[in-house]
C-alpha positions in Angstrom: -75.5 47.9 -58.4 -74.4 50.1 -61.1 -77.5 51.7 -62.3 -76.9 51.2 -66.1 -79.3 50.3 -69.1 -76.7 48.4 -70.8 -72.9 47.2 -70.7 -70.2 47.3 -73.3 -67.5 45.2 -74.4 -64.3 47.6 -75.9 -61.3 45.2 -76.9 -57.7 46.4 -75.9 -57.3 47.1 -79.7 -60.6 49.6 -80.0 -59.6 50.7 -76.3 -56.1 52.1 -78.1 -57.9 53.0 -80.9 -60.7 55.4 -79.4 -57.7 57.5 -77.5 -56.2 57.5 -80.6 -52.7 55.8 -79.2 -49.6 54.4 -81.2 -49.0 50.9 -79.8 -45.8 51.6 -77.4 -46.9 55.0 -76.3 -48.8 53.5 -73.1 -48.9 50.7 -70.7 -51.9 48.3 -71.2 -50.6 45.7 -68.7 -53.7 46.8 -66.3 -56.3 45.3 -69.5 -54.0 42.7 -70.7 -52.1 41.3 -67.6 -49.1 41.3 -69.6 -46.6 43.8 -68.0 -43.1 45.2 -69.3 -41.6 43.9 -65.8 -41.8 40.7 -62.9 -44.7 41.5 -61.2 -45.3 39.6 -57.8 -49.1 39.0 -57.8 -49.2 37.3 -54.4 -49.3 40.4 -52.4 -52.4 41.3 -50.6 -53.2 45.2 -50.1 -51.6 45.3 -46.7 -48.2 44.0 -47.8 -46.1 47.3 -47.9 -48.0 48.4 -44.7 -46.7 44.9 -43.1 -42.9 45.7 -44.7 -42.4 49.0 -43.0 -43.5 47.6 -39.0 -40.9 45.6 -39.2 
């Protein structure tokens, strides 16, 4: 439960906008799910933890 009187929408566009960024200077892969790179989604959180006990 968040506690809050109301909830807000903010597009990636405003989201750049309101931080006053150019549109390369940041990533915005984490809002858009498009990323610069291959990115393996299938991982679960333990996956690196798994990796090094081998």
């Amino acid at each position: 439960m968040l506690g809050a009187d109301s909830l807000g929408f903010l597009s990636v566009n405003n989201l750049k906008e309101s931080v006053n960024a150019s549109k390369n200077n940041y990533c915005k892969a984490c809002f858009t799910g498009d990323y610069p790179m291959p990115v393996q989604l299938d991982f679960d959180k333990f996956h690196l933890e798994k990796i090094r006990q081998k």
